[in-house]
N, CA, C and O atoms as a Maestro MAE file, in Angstrom:
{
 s_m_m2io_version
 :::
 2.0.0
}

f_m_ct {
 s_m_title
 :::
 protein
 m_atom[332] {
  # First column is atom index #
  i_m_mmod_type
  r_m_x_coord
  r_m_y_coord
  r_m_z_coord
  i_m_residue_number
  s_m_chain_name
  s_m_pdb_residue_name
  s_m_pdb_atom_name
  i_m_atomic_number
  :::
  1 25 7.446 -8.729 -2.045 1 A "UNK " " N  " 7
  2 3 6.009 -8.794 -1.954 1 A "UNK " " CA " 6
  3 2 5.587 -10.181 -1.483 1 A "UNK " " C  " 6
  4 15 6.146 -11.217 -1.842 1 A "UNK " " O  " 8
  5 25 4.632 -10.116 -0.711 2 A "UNK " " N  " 7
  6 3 4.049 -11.354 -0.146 2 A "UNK " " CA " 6
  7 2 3.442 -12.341 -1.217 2 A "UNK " " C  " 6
  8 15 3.592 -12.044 -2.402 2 A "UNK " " O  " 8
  9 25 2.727 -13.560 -0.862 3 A "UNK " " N  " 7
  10 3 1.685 -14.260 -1.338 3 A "UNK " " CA " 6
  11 2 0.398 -13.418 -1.398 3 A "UNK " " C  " 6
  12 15 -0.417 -13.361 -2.320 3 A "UNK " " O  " 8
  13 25 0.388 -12.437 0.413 4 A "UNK " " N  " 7
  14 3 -1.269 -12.111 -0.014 4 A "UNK " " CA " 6
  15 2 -1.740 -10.774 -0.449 4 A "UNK " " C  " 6
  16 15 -2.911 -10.396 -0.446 4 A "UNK " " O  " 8
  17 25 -0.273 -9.828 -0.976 5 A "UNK " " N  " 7
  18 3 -0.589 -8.940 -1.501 5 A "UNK " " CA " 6
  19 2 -0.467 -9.379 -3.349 5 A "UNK " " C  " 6
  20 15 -0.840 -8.622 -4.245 5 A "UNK " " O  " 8
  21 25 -0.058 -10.312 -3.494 6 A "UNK " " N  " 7
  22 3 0.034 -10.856 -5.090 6 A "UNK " " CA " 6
  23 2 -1.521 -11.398 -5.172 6 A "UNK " " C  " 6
  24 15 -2.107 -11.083 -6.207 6 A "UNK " " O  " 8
  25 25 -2.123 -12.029 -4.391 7 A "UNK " " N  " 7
  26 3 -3.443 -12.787 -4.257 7 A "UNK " " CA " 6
  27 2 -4.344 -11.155 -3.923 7 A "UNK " " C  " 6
  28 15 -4.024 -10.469 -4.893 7 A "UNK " " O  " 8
  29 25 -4.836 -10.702 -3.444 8 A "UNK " " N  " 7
  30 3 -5.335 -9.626 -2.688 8 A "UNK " " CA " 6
  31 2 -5.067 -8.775 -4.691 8 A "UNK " " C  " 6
  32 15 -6.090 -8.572 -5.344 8 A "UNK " " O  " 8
  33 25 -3.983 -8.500 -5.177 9 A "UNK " " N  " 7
  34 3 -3.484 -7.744 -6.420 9 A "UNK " " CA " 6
  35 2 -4.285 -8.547 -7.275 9 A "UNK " " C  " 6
  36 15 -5.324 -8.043 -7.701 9 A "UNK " " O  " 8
  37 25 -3.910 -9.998 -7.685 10 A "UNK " " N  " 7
  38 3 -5.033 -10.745 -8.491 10 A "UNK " " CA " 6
  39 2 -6.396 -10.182 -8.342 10 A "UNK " " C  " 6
  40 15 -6.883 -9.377 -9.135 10 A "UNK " " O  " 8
  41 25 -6.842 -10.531 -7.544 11 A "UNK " " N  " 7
  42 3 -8.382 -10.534 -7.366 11 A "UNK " " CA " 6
  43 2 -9.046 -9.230 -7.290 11 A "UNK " " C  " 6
  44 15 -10.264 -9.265 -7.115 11 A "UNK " " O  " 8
  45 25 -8.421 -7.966 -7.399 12 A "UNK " " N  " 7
  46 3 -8.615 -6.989 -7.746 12 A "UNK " " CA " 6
  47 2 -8.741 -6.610 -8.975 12 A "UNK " " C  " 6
  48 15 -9.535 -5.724 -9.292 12 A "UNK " " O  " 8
  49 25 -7.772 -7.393 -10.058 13 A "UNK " " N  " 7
  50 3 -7.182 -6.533 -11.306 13 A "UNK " " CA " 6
  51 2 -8.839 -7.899 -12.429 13 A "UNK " " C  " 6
  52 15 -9.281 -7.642 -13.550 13 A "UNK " " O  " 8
  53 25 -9.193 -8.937 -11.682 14 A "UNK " " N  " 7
  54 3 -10.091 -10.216 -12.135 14 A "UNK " " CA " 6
  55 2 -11.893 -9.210 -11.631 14 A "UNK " " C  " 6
  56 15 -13.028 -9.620 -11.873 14 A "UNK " " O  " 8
  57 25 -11.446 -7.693 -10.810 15 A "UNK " " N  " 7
  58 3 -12.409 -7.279 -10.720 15 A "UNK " " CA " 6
  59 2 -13.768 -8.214 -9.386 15 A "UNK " " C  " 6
  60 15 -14.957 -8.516 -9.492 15 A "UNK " " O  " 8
  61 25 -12.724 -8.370 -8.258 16 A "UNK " " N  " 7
  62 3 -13.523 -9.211 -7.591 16 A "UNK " " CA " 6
  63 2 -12.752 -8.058 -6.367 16 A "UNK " " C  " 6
  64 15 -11.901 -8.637 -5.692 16 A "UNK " " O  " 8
  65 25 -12.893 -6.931 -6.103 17 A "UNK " " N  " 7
  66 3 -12.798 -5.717 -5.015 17 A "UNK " " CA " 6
  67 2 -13.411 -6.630 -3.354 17 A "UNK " " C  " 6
  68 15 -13.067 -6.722 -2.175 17 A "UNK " " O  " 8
  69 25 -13.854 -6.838 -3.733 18 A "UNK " " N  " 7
  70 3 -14.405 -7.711 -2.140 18 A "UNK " " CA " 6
  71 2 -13.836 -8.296 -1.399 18 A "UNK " " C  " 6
  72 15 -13.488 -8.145 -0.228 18 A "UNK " " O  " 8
  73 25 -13.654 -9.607 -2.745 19 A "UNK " " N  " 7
  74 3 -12.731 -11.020 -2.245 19 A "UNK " " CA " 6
  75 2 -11.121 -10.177 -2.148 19 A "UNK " " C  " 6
  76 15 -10.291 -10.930 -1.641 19 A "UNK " " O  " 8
  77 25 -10.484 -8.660 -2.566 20 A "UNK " " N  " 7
  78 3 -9.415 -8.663 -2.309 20 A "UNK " " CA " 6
  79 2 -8.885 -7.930 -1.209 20 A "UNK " " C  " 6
  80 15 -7.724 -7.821 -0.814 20 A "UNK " " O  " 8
  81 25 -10.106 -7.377 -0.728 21 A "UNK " " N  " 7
  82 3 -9.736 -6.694 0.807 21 A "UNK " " CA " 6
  83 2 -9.099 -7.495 2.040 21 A "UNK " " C  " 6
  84 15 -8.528 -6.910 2.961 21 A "UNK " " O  " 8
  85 25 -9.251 -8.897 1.975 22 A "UNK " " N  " 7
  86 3 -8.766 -9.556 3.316 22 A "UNK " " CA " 6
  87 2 -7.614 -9.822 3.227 22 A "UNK " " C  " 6
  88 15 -6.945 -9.731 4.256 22 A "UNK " " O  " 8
  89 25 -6.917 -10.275 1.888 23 A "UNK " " N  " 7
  90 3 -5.618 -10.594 2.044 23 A "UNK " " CA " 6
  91 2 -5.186 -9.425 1.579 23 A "UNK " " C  " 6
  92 15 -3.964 -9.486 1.445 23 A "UNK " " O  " 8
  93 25 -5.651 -8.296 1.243 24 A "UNK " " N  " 7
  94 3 -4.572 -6.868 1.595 24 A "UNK " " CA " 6
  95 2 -4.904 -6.593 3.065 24 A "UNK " " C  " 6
  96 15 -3.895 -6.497 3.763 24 A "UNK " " O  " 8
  97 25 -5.912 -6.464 3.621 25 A "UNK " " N  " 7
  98 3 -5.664 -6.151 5.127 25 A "UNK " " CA " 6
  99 2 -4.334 -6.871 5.638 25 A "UNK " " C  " 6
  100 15 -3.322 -6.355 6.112 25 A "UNK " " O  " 8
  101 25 -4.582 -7.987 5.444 26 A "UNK " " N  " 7
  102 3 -3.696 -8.751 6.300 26 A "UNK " " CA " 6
  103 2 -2.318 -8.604 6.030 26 A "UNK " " C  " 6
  104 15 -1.382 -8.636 6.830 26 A "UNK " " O  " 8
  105 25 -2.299 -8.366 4.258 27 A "UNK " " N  " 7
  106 3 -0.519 -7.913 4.075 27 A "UNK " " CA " 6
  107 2 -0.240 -6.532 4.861 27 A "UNK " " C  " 6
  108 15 0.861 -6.348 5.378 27 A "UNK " " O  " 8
  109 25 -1.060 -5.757 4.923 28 A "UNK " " N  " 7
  110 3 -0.983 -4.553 5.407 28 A "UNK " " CA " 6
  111 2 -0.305 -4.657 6.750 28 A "UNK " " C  " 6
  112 15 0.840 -4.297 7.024 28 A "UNK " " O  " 8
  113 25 -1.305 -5.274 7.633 29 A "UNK " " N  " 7
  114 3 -1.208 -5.583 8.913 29 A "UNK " " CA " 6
  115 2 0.146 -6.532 9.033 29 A "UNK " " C  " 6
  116 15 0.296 -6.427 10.251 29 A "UNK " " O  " 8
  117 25 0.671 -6.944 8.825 30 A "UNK " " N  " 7
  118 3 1.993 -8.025 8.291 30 A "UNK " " CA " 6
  119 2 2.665 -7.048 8.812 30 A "UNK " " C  " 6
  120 15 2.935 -6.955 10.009 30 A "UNK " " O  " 8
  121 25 3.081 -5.992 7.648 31 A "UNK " " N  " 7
  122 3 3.914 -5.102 7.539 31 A "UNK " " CA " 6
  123 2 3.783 -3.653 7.201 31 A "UNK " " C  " 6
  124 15 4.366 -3.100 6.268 31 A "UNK " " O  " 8
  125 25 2.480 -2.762 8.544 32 A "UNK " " N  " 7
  126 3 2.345 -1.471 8.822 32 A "UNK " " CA " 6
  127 2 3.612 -0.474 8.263 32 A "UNK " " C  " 6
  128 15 3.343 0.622 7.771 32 A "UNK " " O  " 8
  129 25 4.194 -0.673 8.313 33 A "UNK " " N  " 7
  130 3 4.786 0.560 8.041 33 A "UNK " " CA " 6
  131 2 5.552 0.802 6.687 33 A "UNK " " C  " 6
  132 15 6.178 1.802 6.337 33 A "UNK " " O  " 8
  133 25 5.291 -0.633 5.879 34 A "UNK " " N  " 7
  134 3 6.250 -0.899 4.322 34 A "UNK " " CA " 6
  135 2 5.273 -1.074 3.698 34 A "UNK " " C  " 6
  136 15 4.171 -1.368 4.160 34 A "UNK " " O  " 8
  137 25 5.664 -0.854 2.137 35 A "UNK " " N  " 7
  138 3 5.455 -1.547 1.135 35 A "UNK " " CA " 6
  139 2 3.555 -0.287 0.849 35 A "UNK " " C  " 6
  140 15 2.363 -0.363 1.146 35 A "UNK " " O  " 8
  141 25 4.174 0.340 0.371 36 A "UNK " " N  " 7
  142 3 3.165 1.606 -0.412 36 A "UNK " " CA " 6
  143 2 2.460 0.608 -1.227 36 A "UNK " " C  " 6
  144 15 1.309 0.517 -0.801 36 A "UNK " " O  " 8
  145 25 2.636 -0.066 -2.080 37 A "UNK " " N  " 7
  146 3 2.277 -0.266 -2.794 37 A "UNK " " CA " 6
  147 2 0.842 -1.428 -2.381 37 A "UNK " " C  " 6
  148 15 -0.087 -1.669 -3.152 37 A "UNK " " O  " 8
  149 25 1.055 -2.149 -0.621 38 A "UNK " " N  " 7
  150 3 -0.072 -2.803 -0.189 38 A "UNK " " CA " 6
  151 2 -1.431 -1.587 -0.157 38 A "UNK " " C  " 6
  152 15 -2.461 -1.655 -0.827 38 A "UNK " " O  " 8
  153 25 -1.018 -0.409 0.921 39 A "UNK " " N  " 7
  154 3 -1.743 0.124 1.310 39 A "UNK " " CA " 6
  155 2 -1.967 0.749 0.114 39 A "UNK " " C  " 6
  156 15 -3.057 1.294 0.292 39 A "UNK " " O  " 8
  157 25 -1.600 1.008 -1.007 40 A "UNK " " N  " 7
  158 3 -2.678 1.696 -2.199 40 A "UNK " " CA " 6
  159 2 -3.140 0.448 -2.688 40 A "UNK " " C  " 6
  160 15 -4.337 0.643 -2.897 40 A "UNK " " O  " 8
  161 25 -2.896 -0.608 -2.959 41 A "UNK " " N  " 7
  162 3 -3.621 -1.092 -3.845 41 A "UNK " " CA " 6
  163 2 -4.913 -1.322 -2.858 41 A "UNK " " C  " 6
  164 15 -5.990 -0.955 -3.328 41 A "UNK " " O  " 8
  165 25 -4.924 -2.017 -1.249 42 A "UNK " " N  " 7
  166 3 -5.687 -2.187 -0.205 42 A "UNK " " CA " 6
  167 2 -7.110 -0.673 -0.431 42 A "UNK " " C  " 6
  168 15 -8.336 -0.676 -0.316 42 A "UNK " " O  " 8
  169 25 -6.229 0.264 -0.736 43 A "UNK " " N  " 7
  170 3 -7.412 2.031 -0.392 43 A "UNK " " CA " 6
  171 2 -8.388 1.426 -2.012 43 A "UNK " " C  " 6
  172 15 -9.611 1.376 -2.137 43 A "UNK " " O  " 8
  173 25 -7.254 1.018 -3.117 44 A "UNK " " N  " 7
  174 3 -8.738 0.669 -4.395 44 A "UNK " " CA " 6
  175 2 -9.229 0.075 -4.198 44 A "UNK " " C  " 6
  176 15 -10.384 0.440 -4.417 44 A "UNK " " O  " 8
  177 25 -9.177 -1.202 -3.701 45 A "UNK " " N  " 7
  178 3 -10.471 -2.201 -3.625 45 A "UNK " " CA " 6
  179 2 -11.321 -1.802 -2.454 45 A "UNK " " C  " 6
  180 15 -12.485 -2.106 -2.715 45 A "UNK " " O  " 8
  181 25 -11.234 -1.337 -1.464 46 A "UNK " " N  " 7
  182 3 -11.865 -0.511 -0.342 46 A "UNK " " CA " 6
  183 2 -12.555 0.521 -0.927 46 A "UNK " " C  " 6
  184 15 -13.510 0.948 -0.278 46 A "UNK " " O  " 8
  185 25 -12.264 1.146 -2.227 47 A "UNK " " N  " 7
  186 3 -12.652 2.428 -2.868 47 A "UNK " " CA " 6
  187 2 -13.872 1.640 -3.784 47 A "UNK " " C  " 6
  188 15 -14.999 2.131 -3.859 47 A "UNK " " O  " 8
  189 25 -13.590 0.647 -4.315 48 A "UNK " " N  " 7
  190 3 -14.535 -0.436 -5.473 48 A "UNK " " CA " 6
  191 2 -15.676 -0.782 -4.749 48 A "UNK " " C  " 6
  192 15 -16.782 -0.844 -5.286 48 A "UNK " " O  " 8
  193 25 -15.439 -1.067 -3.278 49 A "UNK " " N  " 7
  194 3 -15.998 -1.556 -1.914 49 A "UNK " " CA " 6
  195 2 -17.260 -0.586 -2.073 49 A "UNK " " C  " 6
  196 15 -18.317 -1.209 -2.175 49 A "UNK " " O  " 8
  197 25 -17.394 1.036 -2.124 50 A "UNK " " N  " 7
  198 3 -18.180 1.936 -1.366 50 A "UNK " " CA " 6
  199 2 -17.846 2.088 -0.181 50 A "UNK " " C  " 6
  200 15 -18.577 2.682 0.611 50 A "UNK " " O  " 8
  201 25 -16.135 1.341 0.312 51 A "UNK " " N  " 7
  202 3 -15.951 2.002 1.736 51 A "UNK " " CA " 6
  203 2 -15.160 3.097 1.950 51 A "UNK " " C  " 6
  204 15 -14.131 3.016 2.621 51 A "UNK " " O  " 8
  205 25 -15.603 4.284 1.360 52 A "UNK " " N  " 7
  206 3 -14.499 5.154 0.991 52 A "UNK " " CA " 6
  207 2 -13.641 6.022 2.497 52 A "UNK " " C  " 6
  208 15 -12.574 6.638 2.501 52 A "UNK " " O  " 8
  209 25 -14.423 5.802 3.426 53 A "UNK " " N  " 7
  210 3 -13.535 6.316 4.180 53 A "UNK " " CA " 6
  211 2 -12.599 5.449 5.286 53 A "UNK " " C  " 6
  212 15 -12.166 5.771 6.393 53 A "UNK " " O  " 8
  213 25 -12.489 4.311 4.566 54 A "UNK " " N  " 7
  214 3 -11.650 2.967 5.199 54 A "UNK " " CA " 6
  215 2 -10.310 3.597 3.720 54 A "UNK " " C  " 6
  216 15 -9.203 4.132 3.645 54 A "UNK " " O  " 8
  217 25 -11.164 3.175 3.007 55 A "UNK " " N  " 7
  218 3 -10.346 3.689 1.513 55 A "UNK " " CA " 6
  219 2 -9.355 4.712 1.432 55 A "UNK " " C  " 6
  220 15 -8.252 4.417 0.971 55 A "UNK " " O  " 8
  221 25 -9.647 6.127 1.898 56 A "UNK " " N  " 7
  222 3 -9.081 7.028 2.242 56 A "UNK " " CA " 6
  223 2 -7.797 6.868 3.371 56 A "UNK " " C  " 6
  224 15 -6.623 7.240 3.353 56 A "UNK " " O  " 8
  225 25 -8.575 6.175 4.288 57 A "UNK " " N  " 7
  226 3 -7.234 5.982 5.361 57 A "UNK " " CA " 6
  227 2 -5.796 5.190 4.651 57 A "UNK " " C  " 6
  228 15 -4.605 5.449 4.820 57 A "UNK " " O  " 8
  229 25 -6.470 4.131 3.802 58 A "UNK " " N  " 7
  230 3 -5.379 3.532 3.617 58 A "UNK " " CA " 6
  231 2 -4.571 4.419 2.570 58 A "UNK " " C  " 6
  232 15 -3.409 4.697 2.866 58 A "UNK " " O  " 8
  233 25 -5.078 4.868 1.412 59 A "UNK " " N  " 7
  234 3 -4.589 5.935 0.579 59 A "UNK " " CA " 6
  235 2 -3.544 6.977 1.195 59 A "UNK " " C  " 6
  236 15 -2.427 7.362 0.851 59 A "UNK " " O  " 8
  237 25 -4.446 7.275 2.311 60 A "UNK " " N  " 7
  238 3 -3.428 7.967 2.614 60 A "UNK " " CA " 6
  239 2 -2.102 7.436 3.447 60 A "UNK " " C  " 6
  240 15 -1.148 8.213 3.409 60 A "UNK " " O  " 8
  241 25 -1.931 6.305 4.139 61 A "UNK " " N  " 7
  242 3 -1.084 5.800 4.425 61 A "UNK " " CA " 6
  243 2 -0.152 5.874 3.591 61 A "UNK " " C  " 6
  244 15 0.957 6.401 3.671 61 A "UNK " " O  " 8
  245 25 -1.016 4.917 2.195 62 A "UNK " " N  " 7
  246 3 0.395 4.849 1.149 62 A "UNK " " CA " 6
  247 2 1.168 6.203 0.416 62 A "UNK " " C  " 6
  248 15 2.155 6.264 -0.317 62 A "UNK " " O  " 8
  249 25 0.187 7.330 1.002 63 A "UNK " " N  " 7
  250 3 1.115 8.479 0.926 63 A "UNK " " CA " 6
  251 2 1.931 8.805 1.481 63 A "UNK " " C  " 6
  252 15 2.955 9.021 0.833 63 A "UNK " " O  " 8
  253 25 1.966 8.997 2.736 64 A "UNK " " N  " 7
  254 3 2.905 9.043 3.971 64 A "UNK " " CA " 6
  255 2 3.752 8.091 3.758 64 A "UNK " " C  " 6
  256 15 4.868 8.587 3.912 64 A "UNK " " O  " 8
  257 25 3.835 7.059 3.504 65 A "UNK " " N  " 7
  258 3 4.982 5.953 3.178 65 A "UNK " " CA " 6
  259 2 5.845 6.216 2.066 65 A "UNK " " C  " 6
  260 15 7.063 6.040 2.030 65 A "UNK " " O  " 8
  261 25 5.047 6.687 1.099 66 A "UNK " " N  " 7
  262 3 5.762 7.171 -0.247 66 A "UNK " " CA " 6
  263 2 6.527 8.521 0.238 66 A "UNK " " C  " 6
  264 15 7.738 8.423 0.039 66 A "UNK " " O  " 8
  265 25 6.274 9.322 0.616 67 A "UNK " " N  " 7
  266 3 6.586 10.602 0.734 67 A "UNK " " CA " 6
  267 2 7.942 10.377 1.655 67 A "UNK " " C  " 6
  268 15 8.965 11.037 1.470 67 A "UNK " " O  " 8
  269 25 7.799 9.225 2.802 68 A "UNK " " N  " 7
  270 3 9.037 9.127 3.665 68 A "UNK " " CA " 6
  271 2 9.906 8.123 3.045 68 A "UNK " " C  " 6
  272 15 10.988 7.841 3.560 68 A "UNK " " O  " 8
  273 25 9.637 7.764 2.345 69 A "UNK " " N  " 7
  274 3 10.993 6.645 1.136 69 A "UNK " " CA " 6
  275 2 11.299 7.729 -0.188 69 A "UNK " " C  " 6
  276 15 12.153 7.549 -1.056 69 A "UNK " " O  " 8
  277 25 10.541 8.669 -0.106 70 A "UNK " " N  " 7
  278 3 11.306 9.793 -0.986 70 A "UNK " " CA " 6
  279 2 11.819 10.500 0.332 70 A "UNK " " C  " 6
  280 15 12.684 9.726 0.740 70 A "UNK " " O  " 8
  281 25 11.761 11.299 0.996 71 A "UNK " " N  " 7
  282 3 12.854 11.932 2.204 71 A "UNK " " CA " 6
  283 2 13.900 10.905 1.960 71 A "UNK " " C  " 6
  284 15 14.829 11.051 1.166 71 A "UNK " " O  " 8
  285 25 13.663 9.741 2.780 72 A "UNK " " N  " 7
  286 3 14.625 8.658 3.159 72 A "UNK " " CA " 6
  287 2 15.580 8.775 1.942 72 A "UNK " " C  " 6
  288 15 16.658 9.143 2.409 72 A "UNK " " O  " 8
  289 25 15.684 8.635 0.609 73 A "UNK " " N  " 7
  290 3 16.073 8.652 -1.119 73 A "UNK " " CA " 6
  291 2 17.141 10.077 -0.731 73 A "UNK " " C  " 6
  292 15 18.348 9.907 -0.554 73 A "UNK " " O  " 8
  293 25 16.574 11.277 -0.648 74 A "UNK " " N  " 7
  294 3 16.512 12.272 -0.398 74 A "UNK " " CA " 6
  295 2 18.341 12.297 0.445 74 A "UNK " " C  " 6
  296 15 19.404 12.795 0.075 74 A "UNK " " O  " 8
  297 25 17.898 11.412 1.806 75 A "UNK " " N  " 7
  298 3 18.797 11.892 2.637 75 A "UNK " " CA " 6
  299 2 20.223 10.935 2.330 75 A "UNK " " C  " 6
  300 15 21.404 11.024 2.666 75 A "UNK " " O  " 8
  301 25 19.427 9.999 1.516 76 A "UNK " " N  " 7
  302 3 20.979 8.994 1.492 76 A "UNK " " CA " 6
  303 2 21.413 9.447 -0.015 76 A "UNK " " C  " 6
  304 15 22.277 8.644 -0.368 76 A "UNK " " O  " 8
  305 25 21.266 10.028 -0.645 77 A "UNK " " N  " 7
  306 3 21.941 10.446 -2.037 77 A "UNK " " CA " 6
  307 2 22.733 11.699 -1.022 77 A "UNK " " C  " 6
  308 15 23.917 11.385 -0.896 77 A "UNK " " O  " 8
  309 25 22.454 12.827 -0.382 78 A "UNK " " N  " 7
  310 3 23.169 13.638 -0.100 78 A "UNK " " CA " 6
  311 2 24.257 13.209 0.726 78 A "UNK " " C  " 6
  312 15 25.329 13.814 0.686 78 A "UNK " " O  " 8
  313 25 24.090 12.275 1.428 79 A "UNK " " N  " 7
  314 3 25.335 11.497 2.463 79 A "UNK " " CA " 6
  315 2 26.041 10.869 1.325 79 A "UNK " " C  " 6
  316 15 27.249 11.104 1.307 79 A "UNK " " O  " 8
  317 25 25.816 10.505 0.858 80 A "UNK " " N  " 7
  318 3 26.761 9.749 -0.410 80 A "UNK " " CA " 6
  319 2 27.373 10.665 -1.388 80 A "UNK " " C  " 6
  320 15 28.471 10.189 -1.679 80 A "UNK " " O  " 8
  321 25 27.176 11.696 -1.990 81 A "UNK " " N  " 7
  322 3 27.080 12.907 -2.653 81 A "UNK " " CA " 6
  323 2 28.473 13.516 -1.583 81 A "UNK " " C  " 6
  324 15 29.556 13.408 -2.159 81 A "UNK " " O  " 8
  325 25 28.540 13.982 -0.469 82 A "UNK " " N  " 7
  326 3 29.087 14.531 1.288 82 A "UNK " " CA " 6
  327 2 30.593 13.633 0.936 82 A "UNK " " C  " 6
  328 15 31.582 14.339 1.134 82 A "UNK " " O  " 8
  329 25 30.837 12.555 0.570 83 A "UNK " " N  " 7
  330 3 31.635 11.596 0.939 83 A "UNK " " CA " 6
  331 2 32.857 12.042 0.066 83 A "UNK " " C  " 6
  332 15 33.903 11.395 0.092 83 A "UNK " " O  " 8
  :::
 }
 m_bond[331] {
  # First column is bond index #
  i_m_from
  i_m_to
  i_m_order
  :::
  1 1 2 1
  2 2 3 1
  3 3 4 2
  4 3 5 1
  5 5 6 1
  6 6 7 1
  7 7 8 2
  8 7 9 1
  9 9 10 1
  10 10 11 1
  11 11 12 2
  12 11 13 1
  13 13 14 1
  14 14 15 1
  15 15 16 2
  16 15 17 1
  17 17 18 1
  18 18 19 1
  19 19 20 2
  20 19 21 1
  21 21 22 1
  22 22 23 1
  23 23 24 2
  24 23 25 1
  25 25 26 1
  26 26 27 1
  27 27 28 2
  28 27 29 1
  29 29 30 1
  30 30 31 1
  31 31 32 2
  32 31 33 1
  33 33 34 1
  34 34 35 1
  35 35 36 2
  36 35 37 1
  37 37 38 1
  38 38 39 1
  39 39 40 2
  40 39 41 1
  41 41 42 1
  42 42 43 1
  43 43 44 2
  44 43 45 1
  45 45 46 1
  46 46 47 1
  47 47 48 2
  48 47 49 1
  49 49 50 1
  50 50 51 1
  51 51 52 2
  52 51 53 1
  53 53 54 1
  54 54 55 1
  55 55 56 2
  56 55 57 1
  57 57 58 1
  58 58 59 1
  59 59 60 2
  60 59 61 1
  61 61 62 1
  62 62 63 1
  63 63 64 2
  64 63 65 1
  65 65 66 1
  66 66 67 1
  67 67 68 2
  68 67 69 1
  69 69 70 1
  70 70 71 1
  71 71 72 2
  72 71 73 1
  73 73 74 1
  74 74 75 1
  75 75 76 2
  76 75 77 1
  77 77 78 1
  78 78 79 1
  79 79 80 2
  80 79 81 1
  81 81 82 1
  82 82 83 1
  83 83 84 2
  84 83 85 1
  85 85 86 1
  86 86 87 1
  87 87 88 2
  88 87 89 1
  89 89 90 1
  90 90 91 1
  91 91 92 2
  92 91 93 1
  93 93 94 1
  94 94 95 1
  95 95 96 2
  96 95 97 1
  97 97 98 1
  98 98 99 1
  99 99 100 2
  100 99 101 1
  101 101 102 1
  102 102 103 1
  103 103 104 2
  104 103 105 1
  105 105 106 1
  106 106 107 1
  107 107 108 2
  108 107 109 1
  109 109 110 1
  110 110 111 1
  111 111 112 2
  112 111 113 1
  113 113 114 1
  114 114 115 1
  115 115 116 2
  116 115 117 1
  117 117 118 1
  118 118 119 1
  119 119 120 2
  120 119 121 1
  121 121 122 1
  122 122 123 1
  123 123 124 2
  124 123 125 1
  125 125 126 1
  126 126 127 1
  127 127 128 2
  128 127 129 1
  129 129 130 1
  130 130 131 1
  131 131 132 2
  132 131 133 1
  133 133 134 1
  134 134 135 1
  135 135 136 2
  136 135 137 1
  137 137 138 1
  138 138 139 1
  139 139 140 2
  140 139 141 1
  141 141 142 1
  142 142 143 1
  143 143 144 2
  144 143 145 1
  145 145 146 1
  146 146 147 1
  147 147 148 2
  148 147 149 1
  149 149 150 1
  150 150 151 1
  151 151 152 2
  152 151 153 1
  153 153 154 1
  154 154 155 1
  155 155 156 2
  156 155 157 1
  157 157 158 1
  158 158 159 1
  159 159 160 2
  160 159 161 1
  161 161 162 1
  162 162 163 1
  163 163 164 2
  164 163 165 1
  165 165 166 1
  166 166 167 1
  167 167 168 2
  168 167 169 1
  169 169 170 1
  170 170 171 1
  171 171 172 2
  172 171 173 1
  173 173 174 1
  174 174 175 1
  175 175 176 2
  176 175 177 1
  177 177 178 1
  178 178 179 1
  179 179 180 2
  180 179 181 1
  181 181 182 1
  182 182 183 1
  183 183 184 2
  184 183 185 1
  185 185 186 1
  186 186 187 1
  187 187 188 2
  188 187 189 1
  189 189 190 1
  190 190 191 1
  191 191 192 2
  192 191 193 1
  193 193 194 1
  194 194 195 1
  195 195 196 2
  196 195 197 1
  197 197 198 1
  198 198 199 1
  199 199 200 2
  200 199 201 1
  201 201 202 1
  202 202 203 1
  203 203 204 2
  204 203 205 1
  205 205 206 1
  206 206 207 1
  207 207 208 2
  208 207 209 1
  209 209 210 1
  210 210 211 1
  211 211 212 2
  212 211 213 1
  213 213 214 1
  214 214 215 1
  215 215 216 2
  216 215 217 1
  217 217 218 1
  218 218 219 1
  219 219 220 2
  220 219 221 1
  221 221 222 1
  222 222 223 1
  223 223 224 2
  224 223 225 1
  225 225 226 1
  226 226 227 1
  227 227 228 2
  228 227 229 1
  229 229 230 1
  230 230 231 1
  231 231 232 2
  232 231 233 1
  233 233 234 1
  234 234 235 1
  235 235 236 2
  236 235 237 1
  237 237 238 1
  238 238 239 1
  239 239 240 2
  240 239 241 1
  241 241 242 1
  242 242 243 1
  243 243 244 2
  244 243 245 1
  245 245 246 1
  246 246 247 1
  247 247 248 2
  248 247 249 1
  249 249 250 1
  250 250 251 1
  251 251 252 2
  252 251 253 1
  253 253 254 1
  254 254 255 1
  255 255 256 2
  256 255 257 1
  257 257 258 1
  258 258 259 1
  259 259 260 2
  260 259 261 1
  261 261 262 1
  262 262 263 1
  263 263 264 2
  264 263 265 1
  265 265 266 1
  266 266 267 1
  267 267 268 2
  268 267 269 1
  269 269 270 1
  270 270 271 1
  271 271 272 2
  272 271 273 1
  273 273 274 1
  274 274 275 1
  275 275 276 2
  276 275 277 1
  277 277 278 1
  278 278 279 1
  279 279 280 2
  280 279 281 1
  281 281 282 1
  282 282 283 1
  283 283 284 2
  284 283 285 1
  285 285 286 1
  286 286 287 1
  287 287 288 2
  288 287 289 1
  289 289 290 1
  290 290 291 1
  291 291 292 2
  292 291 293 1
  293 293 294 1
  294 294 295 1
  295 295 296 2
  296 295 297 1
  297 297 298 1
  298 298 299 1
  299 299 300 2
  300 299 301 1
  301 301 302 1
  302 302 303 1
  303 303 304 2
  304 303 305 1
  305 305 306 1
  306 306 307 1
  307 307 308 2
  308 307 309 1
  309 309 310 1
  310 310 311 1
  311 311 312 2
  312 311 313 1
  313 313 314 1
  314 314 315 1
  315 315 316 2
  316 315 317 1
  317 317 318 1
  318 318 319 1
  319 319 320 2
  320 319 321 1
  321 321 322 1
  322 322 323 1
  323 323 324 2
  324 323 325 1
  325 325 326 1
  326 326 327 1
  327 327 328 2
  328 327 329 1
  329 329 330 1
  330 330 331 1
  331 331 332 2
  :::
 }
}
């Protein structure tokens, strides 16, 4: 985990949803395609926001990410399992 998804995580959990949207964008944007856990925490404070359909997108990202690191889980236990 980065600096600005730990900072972006702070300032969410201190109840400041505003101040934590920029440094989750930016962890996001860092690293598009990892780390579920930016793009959900990024969809709550976007959700705290009233921007719910910025919110939604990211939510659902961190679904699609989750869902393909369970496949991914999925395919390397059976190759290992095969051996």
């Amino acid at each position: 985990m980065g600096v600005l998804f730990v900072l972006g995580k702070a300032l969410l959990r201190l109840g400041k949803p505003a101040d934590a949207v920029a440094p989750l964008q930016r962890a996001a944007a860092l690293n598009p395609s990892d780390e579920v856990s930016v793009h959900y925490q990024l969809g709550q404070a976007l959700k705290a926001c009233g921007r719910d359909a910025e919110a939604h997108r990211a939510l659902q990202k961190a679904d699609e990410l989750r869902t393909a690191a369970m496949e991914a889980a999925k395919v390397d236990t059976s190759v290992a399992g095969a051996r």
